[in-house]
C-alpha positions as a Markdown table, in Angstrom:
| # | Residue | x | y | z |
|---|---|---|---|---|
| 1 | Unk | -44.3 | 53.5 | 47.7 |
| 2 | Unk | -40.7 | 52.6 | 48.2 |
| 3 | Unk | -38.4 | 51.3 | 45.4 |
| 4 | Unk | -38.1 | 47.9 | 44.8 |
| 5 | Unk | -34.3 | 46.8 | 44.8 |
| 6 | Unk | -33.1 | 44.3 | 42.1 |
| 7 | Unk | -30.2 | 42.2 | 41.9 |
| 8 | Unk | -29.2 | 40.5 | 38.7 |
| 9 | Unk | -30.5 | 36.7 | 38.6 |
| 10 | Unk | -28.6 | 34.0 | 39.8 |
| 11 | Unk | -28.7 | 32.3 | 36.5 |
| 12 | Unk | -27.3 | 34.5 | 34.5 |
| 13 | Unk | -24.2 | 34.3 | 36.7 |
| 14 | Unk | -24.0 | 30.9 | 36.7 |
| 15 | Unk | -24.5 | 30.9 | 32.7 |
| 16 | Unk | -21.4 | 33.3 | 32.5 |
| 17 | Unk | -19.4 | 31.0 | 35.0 |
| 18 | Unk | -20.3 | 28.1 | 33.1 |
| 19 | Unk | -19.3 | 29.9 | 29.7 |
| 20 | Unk | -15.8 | 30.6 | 31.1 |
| 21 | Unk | -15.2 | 27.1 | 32.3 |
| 22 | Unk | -16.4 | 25.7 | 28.5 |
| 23 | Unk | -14.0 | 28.2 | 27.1 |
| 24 | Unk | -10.9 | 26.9 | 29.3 |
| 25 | Unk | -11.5 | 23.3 | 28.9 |
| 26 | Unk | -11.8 | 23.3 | 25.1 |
| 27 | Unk | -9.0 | 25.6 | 24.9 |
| 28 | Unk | -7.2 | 22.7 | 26.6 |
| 29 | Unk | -8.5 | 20.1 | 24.8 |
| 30 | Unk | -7.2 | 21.8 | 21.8 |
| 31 | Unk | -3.5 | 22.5 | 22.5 |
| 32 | Unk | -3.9 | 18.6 | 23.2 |
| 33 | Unk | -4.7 | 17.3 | 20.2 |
| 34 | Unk | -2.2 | 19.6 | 18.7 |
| 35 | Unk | 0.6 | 18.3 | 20.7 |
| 36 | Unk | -1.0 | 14.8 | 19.6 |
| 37 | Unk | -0.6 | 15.6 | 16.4 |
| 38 | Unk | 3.1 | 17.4 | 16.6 |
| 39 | Unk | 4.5 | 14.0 | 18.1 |
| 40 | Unk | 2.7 | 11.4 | 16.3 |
| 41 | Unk | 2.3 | 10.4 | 12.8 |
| 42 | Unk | -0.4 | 8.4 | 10.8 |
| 43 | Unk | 0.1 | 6.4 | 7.7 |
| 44 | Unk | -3.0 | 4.3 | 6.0 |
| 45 | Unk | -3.6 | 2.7 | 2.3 |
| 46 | Unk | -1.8 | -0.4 | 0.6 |
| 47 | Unk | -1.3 | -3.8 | 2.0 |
| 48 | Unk | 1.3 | -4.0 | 0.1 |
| 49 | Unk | 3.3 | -1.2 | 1.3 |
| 50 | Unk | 1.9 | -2.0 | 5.2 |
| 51 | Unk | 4.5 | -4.3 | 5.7 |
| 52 | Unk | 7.3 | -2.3 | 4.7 |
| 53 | Unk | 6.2 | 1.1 | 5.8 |
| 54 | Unk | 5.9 | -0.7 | 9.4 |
| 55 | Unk | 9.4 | -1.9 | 9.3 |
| 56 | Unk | 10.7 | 1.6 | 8.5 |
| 57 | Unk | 8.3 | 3.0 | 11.4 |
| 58 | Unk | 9.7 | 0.6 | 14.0 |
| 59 | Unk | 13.3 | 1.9 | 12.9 |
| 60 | Unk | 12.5 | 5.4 | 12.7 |
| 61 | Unk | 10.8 | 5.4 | 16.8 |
| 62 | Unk | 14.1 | 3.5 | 17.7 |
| 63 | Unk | 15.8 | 6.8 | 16.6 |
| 64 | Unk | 13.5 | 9.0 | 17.6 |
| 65 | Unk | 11.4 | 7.9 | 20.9 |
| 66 | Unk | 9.5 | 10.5 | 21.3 |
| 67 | Unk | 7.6 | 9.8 | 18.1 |
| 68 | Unk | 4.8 | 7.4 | 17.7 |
| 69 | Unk | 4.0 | 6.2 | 14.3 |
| 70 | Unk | 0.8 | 4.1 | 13.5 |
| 71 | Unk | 0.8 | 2.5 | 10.0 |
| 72 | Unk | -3.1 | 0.9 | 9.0 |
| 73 | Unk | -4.1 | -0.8 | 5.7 |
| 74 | Unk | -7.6 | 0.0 | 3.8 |
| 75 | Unk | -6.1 | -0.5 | 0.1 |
| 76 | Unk | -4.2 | 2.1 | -2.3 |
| 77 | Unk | -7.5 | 3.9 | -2.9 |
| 78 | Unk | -8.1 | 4.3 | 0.7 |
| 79 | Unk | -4.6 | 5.6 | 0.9 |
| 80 | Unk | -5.0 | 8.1 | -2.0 |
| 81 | Unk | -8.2 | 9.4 | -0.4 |
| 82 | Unk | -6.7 | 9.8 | 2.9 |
| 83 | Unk | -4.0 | 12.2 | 2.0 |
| 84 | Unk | -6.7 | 13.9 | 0.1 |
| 85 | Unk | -8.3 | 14.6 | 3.2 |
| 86 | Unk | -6.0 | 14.8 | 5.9 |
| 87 | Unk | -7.3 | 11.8 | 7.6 |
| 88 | Unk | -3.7 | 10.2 | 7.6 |
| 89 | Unk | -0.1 | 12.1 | 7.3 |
| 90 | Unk | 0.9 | 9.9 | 4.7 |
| 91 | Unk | -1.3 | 8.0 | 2.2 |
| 92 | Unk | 0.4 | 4.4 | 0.9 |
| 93 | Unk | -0.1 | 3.6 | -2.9 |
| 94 | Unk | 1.0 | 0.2 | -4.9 |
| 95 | Unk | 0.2 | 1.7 | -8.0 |
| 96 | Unk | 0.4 | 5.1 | -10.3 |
| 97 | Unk | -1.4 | 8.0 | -9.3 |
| 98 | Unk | -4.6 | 8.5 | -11.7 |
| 99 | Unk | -4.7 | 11.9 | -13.3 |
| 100 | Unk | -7.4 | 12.8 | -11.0 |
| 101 | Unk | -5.0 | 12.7 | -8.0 |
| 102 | Unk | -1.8 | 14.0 | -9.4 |
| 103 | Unk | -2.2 | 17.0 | -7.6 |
| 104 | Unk | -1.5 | 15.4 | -4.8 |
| 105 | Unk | 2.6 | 15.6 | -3.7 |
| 106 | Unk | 3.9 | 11.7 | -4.1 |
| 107 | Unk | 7.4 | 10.0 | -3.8 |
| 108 | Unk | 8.4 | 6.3 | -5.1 |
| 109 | Unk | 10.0 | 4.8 | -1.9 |
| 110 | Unk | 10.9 | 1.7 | -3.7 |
| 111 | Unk | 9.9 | -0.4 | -6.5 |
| 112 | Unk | 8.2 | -3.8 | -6.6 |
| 113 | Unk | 8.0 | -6.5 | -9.2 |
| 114 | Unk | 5.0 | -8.7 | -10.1 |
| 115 | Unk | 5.7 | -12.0 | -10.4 |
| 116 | Unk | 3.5 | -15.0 | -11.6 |
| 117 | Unk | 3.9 | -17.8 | -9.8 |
| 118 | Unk | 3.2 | -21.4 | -10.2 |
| 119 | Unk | 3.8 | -24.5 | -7.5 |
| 120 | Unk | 6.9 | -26.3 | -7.9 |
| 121 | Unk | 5.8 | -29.3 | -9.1 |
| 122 | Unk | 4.7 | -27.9 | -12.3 |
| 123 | Unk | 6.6 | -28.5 | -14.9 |
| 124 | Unk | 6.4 | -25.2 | -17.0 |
| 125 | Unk | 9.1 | -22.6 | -16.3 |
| 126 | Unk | 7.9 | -20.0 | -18.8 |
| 127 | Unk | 4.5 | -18.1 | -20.3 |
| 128 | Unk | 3.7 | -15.3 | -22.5 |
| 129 | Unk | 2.3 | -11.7 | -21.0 |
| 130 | Unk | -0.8 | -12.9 | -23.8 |
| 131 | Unk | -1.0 | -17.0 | -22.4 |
| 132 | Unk | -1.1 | -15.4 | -19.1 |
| 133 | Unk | -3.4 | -12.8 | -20.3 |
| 134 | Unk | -5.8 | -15.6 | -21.7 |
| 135 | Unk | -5.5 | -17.7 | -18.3 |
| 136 | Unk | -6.7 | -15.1 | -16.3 |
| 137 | Unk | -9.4 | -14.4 | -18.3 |
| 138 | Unk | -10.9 | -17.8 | -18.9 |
| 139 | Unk | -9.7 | -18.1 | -22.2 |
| 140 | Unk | -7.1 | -20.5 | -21.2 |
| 141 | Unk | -8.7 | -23.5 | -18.9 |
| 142 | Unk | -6.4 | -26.3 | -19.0 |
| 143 | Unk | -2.1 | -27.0 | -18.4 |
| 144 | Unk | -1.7 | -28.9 | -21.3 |
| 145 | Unk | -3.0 | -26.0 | -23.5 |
| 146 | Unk | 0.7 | -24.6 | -22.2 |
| 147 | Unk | 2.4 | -28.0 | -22.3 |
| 148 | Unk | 1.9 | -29.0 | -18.9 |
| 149 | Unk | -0.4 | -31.5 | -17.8 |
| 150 | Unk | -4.2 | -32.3 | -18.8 |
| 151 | Unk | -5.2 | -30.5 | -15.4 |
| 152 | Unk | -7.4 | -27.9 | -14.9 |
| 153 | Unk | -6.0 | -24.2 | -13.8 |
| 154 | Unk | -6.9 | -22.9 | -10.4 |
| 155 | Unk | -6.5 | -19.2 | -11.3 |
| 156 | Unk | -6.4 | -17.4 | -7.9 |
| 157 | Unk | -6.4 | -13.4 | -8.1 |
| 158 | Unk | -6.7 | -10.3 | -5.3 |
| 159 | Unk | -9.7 | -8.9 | -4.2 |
| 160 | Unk | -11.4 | -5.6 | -6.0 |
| 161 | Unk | -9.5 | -2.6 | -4.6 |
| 162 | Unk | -6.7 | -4.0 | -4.2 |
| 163 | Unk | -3.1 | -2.1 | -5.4 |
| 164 | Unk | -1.8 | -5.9 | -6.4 |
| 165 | Unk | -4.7 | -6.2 | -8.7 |
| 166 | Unk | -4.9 | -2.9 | -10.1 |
| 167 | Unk | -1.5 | -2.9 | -11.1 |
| 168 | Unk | -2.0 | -6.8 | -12.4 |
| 169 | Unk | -4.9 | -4.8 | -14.4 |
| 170 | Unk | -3.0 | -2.2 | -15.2 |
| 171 | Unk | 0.0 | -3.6 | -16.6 |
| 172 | Unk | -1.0 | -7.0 | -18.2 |
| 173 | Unk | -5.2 | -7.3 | -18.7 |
| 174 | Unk | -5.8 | -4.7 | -21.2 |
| 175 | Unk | -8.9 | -3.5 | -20.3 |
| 176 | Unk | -9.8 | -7.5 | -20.3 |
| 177 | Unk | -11.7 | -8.5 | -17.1 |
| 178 | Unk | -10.7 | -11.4 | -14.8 |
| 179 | Unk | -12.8 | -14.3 | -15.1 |
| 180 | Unk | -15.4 | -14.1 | -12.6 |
| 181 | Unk | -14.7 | -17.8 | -11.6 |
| 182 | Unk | -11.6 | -17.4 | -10.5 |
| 183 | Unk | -10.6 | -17.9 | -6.4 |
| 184 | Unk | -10.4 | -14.5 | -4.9 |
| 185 | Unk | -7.5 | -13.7 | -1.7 |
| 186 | Unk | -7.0 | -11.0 | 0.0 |
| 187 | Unk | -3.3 | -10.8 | 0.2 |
| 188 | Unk | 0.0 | -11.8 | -1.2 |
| 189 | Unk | 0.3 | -14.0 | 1.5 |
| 190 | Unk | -2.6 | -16.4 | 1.1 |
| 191 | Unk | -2.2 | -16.6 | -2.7 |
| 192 | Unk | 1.3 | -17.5 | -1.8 |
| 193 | Unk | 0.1 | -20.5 | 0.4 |
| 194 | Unk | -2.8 | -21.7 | -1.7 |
| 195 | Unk | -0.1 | -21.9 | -5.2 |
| 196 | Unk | 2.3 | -23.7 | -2.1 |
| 197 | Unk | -0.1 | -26.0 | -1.7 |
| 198 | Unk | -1.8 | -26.5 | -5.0 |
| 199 | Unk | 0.2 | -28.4 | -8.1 |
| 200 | Unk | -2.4 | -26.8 | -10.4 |
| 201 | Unk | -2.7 | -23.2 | -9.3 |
| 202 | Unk | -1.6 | -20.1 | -10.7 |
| 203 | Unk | -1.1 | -16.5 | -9.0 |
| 204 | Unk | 0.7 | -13.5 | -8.6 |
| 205 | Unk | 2.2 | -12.0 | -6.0 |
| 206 | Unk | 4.9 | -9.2 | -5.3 |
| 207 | Unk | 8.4 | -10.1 | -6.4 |
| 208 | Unk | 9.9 | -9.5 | -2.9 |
| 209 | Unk | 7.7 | -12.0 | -1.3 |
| 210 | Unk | 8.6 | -14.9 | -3.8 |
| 211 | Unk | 10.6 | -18.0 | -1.7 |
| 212 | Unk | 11.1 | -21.8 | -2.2 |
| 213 | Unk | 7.3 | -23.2 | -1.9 |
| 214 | Unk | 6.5 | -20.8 | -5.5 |
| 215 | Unk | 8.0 | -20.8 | -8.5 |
| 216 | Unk | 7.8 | -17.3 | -10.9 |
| 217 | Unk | 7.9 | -17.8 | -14.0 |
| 218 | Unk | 9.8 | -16.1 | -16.6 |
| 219 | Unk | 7.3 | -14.1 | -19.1 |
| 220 | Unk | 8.3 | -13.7 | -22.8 |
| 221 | Unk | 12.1 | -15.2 | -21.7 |
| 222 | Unk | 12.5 | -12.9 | -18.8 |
| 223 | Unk | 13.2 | -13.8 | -15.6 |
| 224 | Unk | 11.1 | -11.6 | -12.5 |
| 225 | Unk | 14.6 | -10.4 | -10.7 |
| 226 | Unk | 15.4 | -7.5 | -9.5 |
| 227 | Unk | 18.0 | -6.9 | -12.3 |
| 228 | Unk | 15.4 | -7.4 | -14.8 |
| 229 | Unk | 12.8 | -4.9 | -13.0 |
| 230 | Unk | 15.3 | -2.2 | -12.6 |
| 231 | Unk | 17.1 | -2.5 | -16.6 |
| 232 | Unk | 12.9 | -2.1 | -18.2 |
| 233 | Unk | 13.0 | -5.8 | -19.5 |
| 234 | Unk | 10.8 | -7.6 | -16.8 |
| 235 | Unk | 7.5 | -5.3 | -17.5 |
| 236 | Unk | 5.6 | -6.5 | -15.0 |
| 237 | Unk | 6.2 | -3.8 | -12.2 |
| 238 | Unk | 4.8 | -1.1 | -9.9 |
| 239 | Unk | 5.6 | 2.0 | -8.0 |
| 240 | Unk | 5.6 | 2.0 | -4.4 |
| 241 | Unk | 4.5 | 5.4 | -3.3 |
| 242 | Unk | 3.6 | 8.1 | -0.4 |
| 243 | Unk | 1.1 | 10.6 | -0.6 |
| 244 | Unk | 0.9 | 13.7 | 0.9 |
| 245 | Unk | -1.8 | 16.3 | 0.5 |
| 246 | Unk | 0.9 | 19.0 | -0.5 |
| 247 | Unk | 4.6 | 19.6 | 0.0 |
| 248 | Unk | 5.8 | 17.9 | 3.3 |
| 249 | Unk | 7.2 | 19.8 | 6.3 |
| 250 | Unk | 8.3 | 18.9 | 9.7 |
| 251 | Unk | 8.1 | 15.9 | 10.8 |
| 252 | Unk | 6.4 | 14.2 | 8.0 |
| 253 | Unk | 9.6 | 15.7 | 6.1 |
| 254 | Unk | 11.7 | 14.1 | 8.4 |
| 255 | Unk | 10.3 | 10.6 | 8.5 |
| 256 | Unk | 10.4 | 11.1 | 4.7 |
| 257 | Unk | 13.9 | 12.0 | 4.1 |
| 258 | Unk | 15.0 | 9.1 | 6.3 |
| 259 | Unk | 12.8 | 6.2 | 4.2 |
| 260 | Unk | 14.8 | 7.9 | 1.2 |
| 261 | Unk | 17.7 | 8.0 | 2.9 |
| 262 | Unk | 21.0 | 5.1 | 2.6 |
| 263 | Unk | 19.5 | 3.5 | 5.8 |
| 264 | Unk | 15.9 | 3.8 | 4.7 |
| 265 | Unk | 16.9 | 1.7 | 1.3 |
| 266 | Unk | 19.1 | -0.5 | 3.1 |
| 267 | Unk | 16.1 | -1.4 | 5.4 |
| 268 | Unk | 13.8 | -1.9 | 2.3 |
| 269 | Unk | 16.7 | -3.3 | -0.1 |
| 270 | Unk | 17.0 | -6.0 | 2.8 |
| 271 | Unk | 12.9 | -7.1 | 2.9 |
| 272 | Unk | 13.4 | -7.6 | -1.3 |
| 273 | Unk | 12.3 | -4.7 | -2.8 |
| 274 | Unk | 14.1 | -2.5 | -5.4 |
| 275 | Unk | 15.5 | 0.8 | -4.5 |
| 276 | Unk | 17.3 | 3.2 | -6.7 |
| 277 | Unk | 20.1 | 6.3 | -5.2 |
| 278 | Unk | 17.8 | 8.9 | -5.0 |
| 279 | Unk | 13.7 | 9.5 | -3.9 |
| 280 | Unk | 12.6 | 12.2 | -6.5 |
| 281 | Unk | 8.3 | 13.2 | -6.2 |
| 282 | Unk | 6.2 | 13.9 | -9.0 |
């Protein structure tokens, strides 16, 4: 009986082809994401910092075309988390770092003031950190408790989570919880428009964004001004800060250096925060 001859299966060819071809095209895919990520940059976190941090972005690309820099909200928290994971480049934080996260590397960009604010029309100019304390958490109801008028106070505060209310928390409430009644926003923006438009409303809002349709009131004799924040005797005031999962390099570094850099201040000194000489992390 003769031999049978045998040739290898067509399959098994077609299987090692197929391998190859996988291998090349995710090879490629790969050297394309990093080049994504070697000319591109993501920042994420605060909606306080957003604003800002997109105004230095839009500067930076001018210099530098050939990077793209995308700069998304989500909340302090969100921003702490995200450098924790590498999700963004940069994580954005209105307030301190908890002990938890200080081993992340951080750097205060700029400092911001708290201001509470009333609508023009009311005639007070001046509240204790405990009357406003009390208003906030229901223990104070009425203006004319404060010398004002016998109307009720519309309290309006920031939503859960966010960096303006955990520094509000933080820095004034005591462990005290906001009344539950009170008109929640979710920026400093629409708690700017509602105190505009309400004679009887309180809120507070970041210094910087203060203008003629609020009035911020001085607490314990203070005035909020930027003077005040940056001598200690206007208390009411919060870090502005990036996050970074560890020591920056390349072109995080860069974009850094230039936010703490004379134009970087200039840029932020200009949109009303407070800037000092010198960045320094922690």
């Amino acid at each position: 009986m003769k031999p049978v001859k045998t040739t290898p299966p067509r399959r098994a060819h077609f299987v090692s082809k197929f391998k190859i071809i996988l291998l090349v095209f995710m090879t490629s895919l790969s050297s394309g994401c990093n080049r994504k990520n070697v000319n591109g940059l993501i920042l994420a976190g605060s909606t306080s910092v957003q604003p800002f941090a997109e105004t230095l972005a839009e500067a930076y690309m001018k210099l530098h075309s050939e990077i793209s820099i995308d700069v998304q909200g989500g909340g302090s928290s969100a921003g702490v988390m995200s450098a924790q994971t590498n999700t963004a480049d940069i994580g954005m934080s209105s307030r301190s770092l908890k002990d938890k996260e200080k081993t992340l590397w951080s750097v205060e960009i700029a400092r911001d003031g708290l201001a509470i604010i009333i609508n023009p029309k009311n005639t007070i100019t001046s509240l204790t950190l405990n009357q406003v304390r009390d208003i906030y958490s229901g223990v104070i109801t009425n203006w004319s408790q404060l010398g004002g008028k016998d109307k009720d106070i519309h309290v309006i505060t920031r939503e859960e989570g966010s960096g303006t209310r955990s520094a509000f928390e933080d820095l004034l409430m005591d462990d005290i919880e906001i009344d539950p009644h009170s008109i929640v926003q979710d920026s400093n923006g629409t708690v700017r428009q509602l105190v505009g438009d309400d004679a009887n409303a309180i809120g507070y809002i970041s210094l910087g964004l203060v203008n003629e349709k609020v009035k911020a009131l001085e607490l314990d004799g203070v005035a909020a001004t930027r003077e005040n924040v940056l001598n200690g005797t206007y208390v009411l005031s919060r870090p502005y800060l990036f996050v970074t999962s560890s020591e920056p390099v390349g072109e995080v570094k860069k974009f850094i250096d230039f936010v703490l850099s004379a134009d970087g201040r200039a840029l932020l000194d200009l949109e009303g925060l407070i800037t000092y000489d010198s960045g320094g992390s922690q």
